[in-house]
DRENPA-3360 file (N, C-alpha, C; in nm, 2 decimals, always signed):
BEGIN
1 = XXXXXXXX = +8.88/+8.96/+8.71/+8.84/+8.87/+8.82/+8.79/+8.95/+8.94 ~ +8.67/+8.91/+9.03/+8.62/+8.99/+9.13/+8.70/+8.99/+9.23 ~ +8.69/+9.07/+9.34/+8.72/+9.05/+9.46/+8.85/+9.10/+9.48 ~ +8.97/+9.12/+9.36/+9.11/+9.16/+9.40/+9.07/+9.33/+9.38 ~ +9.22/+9.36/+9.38/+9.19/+9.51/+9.48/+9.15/+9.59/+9.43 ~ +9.20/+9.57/+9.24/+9.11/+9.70/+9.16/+8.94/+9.67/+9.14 ~ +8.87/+9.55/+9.21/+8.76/+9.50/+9.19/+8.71/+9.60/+9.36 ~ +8.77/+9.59/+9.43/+8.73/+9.63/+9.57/+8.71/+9.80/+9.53;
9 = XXXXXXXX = +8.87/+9.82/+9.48/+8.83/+9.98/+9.45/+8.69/+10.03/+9.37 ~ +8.69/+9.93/+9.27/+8.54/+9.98/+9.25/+8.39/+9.97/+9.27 ~ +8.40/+9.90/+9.41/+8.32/+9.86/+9.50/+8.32/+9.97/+9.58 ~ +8.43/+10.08/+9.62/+8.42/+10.15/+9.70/+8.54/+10.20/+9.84 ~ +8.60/+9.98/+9.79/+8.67/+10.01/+9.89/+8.80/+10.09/+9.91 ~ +8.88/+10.12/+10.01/+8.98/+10.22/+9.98/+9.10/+10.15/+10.07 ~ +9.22/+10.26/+10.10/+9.29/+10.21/+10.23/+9.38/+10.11/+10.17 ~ +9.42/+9.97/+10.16/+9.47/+9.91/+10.08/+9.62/+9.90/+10.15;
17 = XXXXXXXX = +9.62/+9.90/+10.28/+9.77/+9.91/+10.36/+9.79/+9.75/+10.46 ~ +9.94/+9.74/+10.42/+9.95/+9.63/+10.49/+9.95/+9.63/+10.62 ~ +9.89/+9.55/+10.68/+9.90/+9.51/+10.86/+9.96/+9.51/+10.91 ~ +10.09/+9.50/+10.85/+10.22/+9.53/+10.94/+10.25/+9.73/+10.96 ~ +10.17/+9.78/+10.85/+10.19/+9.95/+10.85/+10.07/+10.02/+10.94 ~ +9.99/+9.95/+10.98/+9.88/+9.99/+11.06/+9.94/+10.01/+11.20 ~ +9.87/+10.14/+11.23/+9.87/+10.18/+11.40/+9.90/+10.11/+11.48 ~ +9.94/+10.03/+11.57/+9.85/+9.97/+11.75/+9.84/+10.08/+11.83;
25 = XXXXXXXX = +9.74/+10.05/+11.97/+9.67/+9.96/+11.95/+9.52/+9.98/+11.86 ~ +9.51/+10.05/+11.80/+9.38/+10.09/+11.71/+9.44/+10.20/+11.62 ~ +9.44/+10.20/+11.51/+9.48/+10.22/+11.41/+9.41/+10.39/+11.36 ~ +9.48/+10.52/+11.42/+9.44/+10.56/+11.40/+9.42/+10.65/+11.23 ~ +9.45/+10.61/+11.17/+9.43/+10.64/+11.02/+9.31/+10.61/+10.99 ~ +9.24/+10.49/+11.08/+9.13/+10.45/+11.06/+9.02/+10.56/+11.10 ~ +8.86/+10.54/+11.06/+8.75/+10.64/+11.07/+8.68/+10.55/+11.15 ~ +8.63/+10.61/+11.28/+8.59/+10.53/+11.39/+8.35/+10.55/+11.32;
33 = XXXXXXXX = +8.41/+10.50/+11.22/+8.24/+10.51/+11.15/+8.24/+10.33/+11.12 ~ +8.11/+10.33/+11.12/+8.09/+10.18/+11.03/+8.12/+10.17/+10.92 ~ +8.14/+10.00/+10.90/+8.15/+9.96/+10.74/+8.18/+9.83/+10.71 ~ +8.30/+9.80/+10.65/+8.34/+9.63/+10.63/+8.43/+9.69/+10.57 ~ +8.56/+9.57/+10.60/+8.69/+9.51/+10.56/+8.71/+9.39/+10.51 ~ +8.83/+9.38/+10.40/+8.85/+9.27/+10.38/+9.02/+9.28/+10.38 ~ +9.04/+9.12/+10.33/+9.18/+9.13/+10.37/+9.26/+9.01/+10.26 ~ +9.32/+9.07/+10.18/+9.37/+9.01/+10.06/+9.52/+9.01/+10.06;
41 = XXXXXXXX = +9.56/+8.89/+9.96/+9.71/+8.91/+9.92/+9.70/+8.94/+9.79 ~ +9.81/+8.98/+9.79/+9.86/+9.05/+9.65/+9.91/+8.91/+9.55 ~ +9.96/+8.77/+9.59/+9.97/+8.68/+9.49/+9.87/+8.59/+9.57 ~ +9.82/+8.50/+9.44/+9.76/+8.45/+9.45/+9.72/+8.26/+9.49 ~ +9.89/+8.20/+9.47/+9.92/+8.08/+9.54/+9.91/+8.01/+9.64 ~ +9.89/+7.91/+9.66/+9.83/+7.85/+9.78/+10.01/+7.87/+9.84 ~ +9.99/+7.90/+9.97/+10.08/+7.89/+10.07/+10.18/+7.76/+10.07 ~ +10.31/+7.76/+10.07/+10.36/+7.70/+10.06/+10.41/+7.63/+10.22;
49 = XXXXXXXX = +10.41/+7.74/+10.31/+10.44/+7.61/+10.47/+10.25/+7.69/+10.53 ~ +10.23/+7.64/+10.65/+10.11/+7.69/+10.76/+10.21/+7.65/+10.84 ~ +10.12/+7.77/+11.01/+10.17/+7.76/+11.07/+10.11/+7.78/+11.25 ~ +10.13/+7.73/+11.33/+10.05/+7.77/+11.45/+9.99/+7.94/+11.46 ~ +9.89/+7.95/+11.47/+9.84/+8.12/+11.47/+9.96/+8.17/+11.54 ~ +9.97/+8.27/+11.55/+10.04/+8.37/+11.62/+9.97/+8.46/+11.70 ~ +9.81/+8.43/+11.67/+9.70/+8.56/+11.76/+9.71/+8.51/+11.90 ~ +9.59/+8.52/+11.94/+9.56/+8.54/+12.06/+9.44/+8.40/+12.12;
57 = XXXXXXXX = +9.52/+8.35/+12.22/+9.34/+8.26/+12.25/+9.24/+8.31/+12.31 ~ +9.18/+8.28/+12.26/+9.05/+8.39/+12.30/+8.97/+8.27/+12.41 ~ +8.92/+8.30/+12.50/+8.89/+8.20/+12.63/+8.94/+8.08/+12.65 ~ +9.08/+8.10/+12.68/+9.16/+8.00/+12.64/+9.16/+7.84/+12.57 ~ +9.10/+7.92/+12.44/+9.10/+7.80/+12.36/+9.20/+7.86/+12.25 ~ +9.28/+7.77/+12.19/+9.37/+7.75/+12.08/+9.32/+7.79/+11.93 ~ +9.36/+7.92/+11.85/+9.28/+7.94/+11.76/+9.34/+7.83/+11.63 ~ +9.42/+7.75/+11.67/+9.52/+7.69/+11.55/+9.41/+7.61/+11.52;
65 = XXXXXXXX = +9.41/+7.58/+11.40/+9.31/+7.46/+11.29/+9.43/+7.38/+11.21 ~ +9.39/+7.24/+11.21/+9.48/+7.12/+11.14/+9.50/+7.18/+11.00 ~ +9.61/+7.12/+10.96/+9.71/+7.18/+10.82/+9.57/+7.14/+10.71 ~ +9.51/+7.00/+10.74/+9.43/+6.99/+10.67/+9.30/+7.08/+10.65 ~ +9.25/+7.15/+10.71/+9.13/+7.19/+10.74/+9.19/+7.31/+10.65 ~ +9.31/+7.39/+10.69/+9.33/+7.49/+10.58/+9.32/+7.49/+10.48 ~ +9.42/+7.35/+10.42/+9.39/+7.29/+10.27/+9.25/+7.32/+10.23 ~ +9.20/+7.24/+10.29/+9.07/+7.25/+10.29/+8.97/+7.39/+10.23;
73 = XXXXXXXX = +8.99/+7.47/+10.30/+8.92/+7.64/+10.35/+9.05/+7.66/+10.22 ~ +9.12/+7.67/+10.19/+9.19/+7.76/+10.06/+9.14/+7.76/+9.94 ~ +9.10/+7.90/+9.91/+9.00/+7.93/+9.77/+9.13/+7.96/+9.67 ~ +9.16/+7.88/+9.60/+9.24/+7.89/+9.52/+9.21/+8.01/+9.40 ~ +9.30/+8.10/+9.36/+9.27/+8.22/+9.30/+9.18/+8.31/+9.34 ~ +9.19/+8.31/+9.45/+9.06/+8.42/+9.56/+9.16/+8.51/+9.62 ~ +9.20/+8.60/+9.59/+9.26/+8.72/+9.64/+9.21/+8.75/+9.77 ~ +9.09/+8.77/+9.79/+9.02/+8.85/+9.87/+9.05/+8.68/+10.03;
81 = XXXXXXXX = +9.08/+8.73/+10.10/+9.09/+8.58/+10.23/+8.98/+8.64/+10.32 ~ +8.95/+8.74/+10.36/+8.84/+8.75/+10.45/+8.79/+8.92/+10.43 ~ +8.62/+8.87/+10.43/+8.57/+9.01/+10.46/+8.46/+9.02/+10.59 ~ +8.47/+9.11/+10.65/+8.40/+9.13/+10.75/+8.32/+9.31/+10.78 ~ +8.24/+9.28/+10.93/+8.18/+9.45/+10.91/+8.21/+9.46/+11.05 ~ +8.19/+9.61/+11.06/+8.23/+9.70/+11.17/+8.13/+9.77/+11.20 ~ +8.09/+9.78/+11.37/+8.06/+9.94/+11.42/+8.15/+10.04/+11.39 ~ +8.25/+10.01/+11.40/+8.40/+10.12/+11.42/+8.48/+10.04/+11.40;
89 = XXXXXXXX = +8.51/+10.12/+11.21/+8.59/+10.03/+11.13/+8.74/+9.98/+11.26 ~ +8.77/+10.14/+11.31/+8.89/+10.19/+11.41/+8.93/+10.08/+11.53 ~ +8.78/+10.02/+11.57/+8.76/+9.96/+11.68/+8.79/+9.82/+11.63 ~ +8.70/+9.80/+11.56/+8.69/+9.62/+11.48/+8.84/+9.60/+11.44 ~ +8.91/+9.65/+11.36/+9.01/+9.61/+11.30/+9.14/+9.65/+11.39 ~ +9.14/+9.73/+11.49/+9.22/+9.69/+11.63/+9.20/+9.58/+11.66 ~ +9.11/+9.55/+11.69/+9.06/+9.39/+11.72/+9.13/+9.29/+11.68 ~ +9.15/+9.30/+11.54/+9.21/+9.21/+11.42/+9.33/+9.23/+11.49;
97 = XXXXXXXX = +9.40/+9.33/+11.47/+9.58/+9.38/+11.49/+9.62/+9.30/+11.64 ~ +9.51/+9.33/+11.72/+9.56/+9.28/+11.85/+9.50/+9.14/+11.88 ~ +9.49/+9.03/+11.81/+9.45/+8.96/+11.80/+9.57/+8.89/+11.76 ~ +9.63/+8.94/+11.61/+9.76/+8.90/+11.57/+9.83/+8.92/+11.67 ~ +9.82/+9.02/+11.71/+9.96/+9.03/+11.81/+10.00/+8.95/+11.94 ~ +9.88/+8.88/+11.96/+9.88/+8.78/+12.05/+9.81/+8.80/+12.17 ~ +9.71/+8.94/+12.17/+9.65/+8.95/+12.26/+9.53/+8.91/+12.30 ~ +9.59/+8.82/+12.43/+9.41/+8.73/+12.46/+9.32/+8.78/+12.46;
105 = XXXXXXXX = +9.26/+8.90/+12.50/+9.16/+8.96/+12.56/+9.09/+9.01/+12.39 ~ +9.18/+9.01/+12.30/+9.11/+9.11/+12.15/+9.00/+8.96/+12.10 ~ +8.91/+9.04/+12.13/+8.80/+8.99/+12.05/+8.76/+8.96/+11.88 ~ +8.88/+8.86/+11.82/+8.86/+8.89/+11.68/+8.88/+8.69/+11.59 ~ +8.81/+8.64/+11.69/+8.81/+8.49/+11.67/+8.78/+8.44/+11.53 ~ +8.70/+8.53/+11.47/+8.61/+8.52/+11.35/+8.72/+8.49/+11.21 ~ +8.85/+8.55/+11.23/+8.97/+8.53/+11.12/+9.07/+8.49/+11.11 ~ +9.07/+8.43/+11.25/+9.18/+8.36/+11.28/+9.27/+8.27/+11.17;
113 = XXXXXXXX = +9.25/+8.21/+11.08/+9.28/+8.18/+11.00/+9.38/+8.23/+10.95 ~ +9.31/+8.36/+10.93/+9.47/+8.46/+10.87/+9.61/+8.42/+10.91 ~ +9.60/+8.41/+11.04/+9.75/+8.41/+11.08/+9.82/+8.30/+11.13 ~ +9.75/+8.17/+11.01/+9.86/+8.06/+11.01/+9.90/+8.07/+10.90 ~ +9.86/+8.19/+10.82/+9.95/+8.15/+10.66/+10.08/+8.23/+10.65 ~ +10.14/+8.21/+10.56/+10.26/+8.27/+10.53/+10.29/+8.40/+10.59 ~ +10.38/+8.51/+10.63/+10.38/+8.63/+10.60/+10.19/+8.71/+10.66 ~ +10.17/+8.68/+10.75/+10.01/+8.73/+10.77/+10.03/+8.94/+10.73;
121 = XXXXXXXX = +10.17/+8.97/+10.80/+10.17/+9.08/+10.82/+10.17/+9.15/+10.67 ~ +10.16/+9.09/+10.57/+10.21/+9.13/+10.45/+10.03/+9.15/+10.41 ~ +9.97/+9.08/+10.45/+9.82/+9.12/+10.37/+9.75/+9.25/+10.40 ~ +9.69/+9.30/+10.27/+9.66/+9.39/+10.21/+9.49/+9.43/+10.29 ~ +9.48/+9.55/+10.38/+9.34/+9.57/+10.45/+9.28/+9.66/+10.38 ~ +9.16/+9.66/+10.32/+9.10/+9.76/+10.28/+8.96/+9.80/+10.33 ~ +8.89/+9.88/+10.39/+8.79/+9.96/+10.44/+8.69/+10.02/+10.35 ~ +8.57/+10.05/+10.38/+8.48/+10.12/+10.35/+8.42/+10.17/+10.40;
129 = XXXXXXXX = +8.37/+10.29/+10.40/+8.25/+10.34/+10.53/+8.17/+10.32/+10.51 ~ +8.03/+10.27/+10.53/+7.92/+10.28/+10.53/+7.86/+10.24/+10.64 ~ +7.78/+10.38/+10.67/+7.65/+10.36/+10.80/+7.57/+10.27/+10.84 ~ +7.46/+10.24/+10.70/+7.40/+10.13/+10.65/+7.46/+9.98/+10.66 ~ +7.55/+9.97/+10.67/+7.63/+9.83/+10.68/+7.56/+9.74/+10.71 ~ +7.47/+9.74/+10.77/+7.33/+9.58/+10.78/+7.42/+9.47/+10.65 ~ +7.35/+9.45/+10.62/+7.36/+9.34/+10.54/+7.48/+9.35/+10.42 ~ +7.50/+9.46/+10.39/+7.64/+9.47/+10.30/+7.76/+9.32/+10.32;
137 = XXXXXXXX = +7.82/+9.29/+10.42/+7.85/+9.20/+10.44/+7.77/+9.03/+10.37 ~ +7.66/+9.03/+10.42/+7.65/+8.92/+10.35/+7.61/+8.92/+10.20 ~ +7.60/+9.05/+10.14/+7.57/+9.05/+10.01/+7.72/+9.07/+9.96 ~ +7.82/+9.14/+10.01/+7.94/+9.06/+9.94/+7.98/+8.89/+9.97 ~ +7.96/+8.86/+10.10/+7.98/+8.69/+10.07/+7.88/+8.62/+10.00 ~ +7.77/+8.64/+9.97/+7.67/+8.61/+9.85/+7.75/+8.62/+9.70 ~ +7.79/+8.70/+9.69/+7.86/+8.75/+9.59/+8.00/+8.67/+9.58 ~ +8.08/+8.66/+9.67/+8.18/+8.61/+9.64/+8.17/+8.45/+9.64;
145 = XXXXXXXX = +8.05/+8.40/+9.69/+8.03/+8.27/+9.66/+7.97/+8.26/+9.55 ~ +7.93/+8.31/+9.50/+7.84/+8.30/+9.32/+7.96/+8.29/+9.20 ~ +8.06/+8.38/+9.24/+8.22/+8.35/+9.21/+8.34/+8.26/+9.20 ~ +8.33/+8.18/+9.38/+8.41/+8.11/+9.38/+8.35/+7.97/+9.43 ~ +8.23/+7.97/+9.47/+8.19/+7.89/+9.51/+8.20/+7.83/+9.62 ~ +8.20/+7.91/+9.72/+8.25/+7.94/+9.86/+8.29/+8.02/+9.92 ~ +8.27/+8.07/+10.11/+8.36/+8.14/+10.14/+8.48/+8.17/+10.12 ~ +8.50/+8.30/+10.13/+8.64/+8.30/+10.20/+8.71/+8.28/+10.27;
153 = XXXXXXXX = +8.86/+8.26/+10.23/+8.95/+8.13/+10.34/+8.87/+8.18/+10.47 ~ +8.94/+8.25/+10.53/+8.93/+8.30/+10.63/+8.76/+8.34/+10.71 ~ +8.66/+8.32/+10.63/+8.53/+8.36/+10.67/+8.47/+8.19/+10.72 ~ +8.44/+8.18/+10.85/+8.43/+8.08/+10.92/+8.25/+8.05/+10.89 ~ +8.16/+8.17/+10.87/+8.04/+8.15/+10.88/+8.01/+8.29/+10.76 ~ +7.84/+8.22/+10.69/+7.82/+8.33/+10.68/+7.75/+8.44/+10.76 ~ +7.77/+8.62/+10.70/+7.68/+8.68/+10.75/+7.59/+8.65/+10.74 ~ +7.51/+8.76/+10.86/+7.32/+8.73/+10.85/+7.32/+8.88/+10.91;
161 = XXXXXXXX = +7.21/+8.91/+10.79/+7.12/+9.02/+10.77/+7.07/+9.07/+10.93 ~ +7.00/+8.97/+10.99/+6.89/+8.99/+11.10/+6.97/+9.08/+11.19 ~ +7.07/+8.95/+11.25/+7.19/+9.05/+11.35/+7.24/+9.17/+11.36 ~ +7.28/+9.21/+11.19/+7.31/+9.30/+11.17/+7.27/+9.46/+11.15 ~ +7.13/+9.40/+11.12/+7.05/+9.54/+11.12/+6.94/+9.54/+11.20 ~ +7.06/+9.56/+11.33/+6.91/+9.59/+11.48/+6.87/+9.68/+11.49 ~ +6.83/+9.73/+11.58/+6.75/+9.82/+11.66/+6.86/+9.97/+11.63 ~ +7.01/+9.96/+11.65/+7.09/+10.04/+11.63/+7.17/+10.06/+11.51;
169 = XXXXXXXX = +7.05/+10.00/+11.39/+7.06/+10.03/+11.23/+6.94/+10.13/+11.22 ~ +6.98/+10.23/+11.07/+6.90/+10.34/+11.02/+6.79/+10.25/+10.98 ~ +6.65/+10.35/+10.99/+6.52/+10.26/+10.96/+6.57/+10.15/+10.80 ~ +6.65/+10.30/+10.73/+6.63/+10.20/+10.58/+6.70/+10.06/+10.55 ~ +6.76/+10.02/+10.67/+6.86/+9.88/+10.69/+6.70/+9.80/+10.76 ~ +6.67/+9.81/+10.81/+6.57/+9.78/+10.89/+6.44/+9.75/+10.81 ~ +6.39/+9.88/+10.77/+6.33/+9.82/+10.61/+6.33/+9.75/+10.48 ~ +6.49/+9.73/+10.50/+6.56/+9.69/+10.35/+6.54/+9.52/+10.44;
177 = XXXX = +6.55/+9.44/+10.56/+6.56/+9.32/+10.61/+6.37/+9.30/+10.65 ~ +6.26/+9.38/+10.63/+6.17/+9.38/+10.66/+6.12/+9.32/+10.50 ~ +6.14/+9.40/+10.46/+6.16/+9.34/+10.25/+6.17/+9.19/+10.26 ~ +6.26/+9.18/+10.27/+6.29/+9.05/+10.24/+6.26/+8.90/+10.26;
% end
Protein backbone atom coordinates (compact mmCIF):
# COMPACT_ATOMS: atom_id res chain seq x y z
CA UNK A 1 0.00 0.00 0.00
CA UNK A 2 1.46 3.62 -0.84
CA UNK A 3 1.98 6.34 1.36
CA UNK A 4 2.68 4.30 4.90
CA UNK A 5 6.07 4.64 6.21
CA UNK A 6 7.97 1.86 4.49
CA UNK A 7 6.37 3.41 1.17
CA UNK A 8 7.71 7.02 2.41
CA UNK A 9 11.15 5.44 3.28
CA UNK A 10 11.36 4.63 -0.19
CA UNK A 11 10.45 7.77 -1.48
CA UNK A 12 13.20 9.11 0.51
CA UNK A 13 11.59 10.09 3.42
CA UNK A 14 13.35 9.73 6.82
CA UNK A 15 13.00 10.96 10.52
CA UNK A 16 9.77 9.04 11.36
CA UNK A 17 9.49 10.54 15.13
CA UNK A 18 6.51 11.22 17.01
CA UNK A 19 5.39 14.83 17.81
CA UNK A 20 5.25 14.48 21.08
CA UNK A 21 9.46 13.59 20.88
CA UNK A 22 10.19 16.56 18.83
CA UNK A 23 12.15 19.72 20.16
CA UNK A 24 10.02 23.12 21.04
CA UNK A 25 10.13 25.67 20.05
CA UNK A 26 11.74 24.40 16.64
CA UNK A 27 12.87 21.23 16.65
CA UNK A 28 16.33 21.06 16.55
CA UNK A 29 17.15 17.59 15.16
CA UNK A 30 15.54 19.13 12.31
CA UNK A 31 17.82 20.46 9.00
CA UNK A 32 16.94 24.13 8.61
CA UNK A 33 17.08 23.15 4.42
CA UNK A 34 13.94 22.70 2.34
CA UNK A 35 11.68 19.88 1.53
CA UNK A 36 8.16 18.37 2.64
CA UNK A 37 6.68 16.45 5.49
CA UNK A 38 4.11 14.29 6.12
CA UNK A 39 2.37 13.09 8.99
CA UNK A 40 0.89 9.60 9.53
CA UNK A 41 -0.41 7.07 12.02
CA UNK A 42 0.80 3.93 12.61
CA UNK A 43 -3.00 2.24 12.73
CA UNK A 44 -5.09 2.71 10.41
CA UNK A 45 -8.95 3.08 11.85
CA UNK A 46 -11.07 5.81 11.66
CA UNK A 47 -10.93 7.60 15.02
CA UNK A 48 -13.10 6.57 17.40
CA UNK A 49 -14.05 10.09 19.57
CA UNK A 50 -12.90 13.94 17.68
CA UNK A 51 -12.25 16.63 19.45
CA UNK A 52 -12.07 20.58 19.71
CA UNK A 53 -8.39 21.37 18.18
CA UNK A 54 -6.04 21.91 20.76
CA UNK A 55 -3.80 24.41 18.31
CA UNK A 56 -3.82 27.72 18.15
CA UNK A 57 -6.38 30.43 16.47
CA UNK A 58 -4.78 31.85 14.15
CA UNK A 59 -6.52 35.58 13.61
CA UNK A 60 -8.79 34.79 15.98
CA UNK A 61 -10.66 32.48 14.24
CA UNK A 62 -11.48 28.90 15.62
CA UNK A 63 -9.48 26.21 13.83
CA UNK A 64 -12.24 23.48 15.06
CA UNK A 65 -14.36 21.86 11.95
CA UNK A 66 -17.92 20.00 12.70
CA UNK A 67 -17.62 16.23 13.68
CA UNK A 68 -19.21 15.90 10.35
CA UNK A 69 -16.87 17.56 8.03
CA UNK A 70 -14.09 15.18 9.60
CA UNK A 71 -16.21 12.18 8.84
CA UNK A 72 -16.28 13.52 5.84
CA UNK A 73 -12.24 14.44 5.08
CA UNK A 74 -11.31 10.78 6.64
CA UNK A 75 -9.42 8.64 4.03
CA UNK A 76 -10.14 5.53 5.27
CA UNK A 77 -6.89 3.19 5.11
CA UNK A 78 -4.60 6.24 4.21
CA UNK A 79 -1.86 6.15 6.63
CA UNK A 80 -0.35 9.15 5.46
CA UNK A 81 -3.06 12.34 7.16
CA UNK A 82 -1.05 15.19 5.81
CA UNK A 83 1.76 16.21 3.59
CA UNK A 84 3.12 19.48 3.18
CA UNK A 85 6.59 21.60 2.01
CA UNK A 86 9.05 23.70 3.67
CA UNK A 87 11.63 26.58 3.19
CA UNK A 88 13.05 25.20 6.54
CA UNK A 89 11.91 21.92 7.14
CA UNK A 90 13.25 23.39 11.11
CA UNK A 91 11.12 26.48 10.67
CA UNK A 92 7.77 24.92 8.97
CA UNK A 93 7.31 22.13 11.23
CA UNK A 94 7.94 24.42 14.47
CA UNK A 95 5.16 26.02 13.01
CA UNK A 96 3.18 22.77 13.16
CA UNK A 97 4.45 21.97 17.05
CA UNK A 98 3.50 25.46 18.02
CA UNK A 99 0.39 25.52 16.56
CA UNK A 100 -0.51 22.26 18.51
CA UNK A 101 0.60 23.70 21.31
CA UNK A 102 -1.84 26.34 21.30
CA UNK A 103 0.16 29.10 20.05
CA UNK A 104 -1.77 31.87 18.39
CA UNK A 105 0.77 33.64 16.66
CA UNK A 106 2.31 29.93 14.76
CA UNK A 107 1.46 30.12 11.48
CA UNK A 108 0.38 26.52 10.59
CA UNK A 109 -3.57 26.80 9.66
CA UNK A 110 -3.09 24.50 6.69
CA UNK A 111 -3.33 21.11 9.22
CA UNK A 112 -5.29 21.91 11.63
CA UNK A 113 -7.21 18.95 11.33
CA UNK A 114 -4.58 16.99 12.82
CA UNK A 115 -5.35 17.99 16.16
CA UNK A 116 -8.96 17.04 16.58
CA UNK A 117 -8.25 13.42 16.29
CA UNK A 118 -7.34 11.01 18.74
CA UNK A 119 -3.90 11.08 20.43
CA UNK A 120 -2.47 13.95 17.77
CA UNK A 121 0.87 13.73 19.76
CA UNK A 122 1.26 10.10 18.79
CA UNK A 123 1.55 10.80 14.87
CA UNK A 124 4.43 9.74 13.16
CA UNK A 125 6.57 13.04 11.20
CA UNK A 126 8.70 12.27 8.53
CA UNK A 127 10.96 14.75 6.38
CA UNK A 128 12.89 14.97 3.36
CA UNK A 129 15.39 17.39 2.10
CA UNK A 130 15.05 18.66 -1.01
CA UNK A 131 16.20 22.05 -2.40
CA UNK A 132 14.10 21.65 -5.51
CA UNK A 133 10.88 21.28 -3.53
CA UNK A 134 8.81 23.36 -6.22
CA UNK A 135 6.30 21.13 -7.09
CA UNK A 136 7.37 17.89 -5.22
CA UNK A 137 4.43 18.52 -2.97
CA UNK A 138 1.83 18.50 -5.46
CA UNK A 139 3.21 15.52 -7.28
CA UNK A 140 2.92 13.61 -4.12
CA UNK A 141 -0.82 14.79 -3.60
CA UNK A 142 -1.30 13.90 -7.36
CA UNK A 143 -0.11 10.71 -6.48
CA UNK A 144 -1.88 10.16 -3.42
CA UNK A 145 -5.01 10.98 -5.11
CA UNK A 146 -4.62 8.54 -8.02
CA UNK A 147 -4.51 6.06 -4.86
CA UNK A 148 -7.07 7.06 -2.68
CA UNK A 149 -9.01 9.16 -4.46
CA UNK A 150 -8.60 12.22 -2.61
CA UNK A 151 -6.70 14.32 -0.34
CA UNK A 152 -5.32 13.77 2.61
CA UNK A 153 -7.35 14.04 5.77
CA UNK A 154 -5.61 16.78 6.89
CA UNK A 155 -4.59 18.57 3.39
CA UNK A 156 -7.32 21.34 2.99
CA UNK A 157 -6.24 22.34 -0.66
CA UNK A 158 -4.20 21.26 -3.24
CA UNK A 159 -0.54 22.20 -3.92
CA UNK A 160 0.28 24.46 -6.85
CA UNK A 161 3.40 24.26 -8.74
CA UNK A 162 3.42 28.20 -9.70
CA UNK A 163 3.65 29.44 -5.94
CA UNK A 164 6.03 27.20 -5.21
CA UNK A 165 8.66 27.56 -7.62
CA UNK A 166 9.36 31.37 -7.53
CA UNK A 167 11.79 33.57 -8.16
CA UNK A 168 13.67 31.94 -4.88
CA UNK A 169 13.53 28.34 -6.64
CA UNK A 170 16.82 26.90 -8.61
CA UNK A 171 16.35 27.70 -12.46
CA UNK A 172 15.62 23.81 -12.88
CA UNK A 173 12.24 24.15 -10.63
CA UNK A 174 11.56 27.04 -12.66
CA UNK A 175 12.23 25.31 -15.89
CA UNK A 176 10.62 22.13 -14.81
CA UNK A 177 6.95 24.69 -14.23
CA UNK A 178 8.03 26.57 -17.58
CA UNK A 179 7.54 22.76 -19.27
CA UNK A 180 4.58 22.29 -18.30
Amino acid sequence: MGFDIDDLRQRGFGGFVSLARLGRPEPQELPVLAGYMSCSVSGRARPSSWSAVSGGWWKRQDPTVPVERLEREWVQSAPTLYIGKAMSLRERIGELLRFSDGDAKARHWGGRLLWQIEAPRELVLGWRKEPAYGGVETDLLDEFIAEFGRLPFANLKRGDRRRSCGQRMPAACRDQFLAI
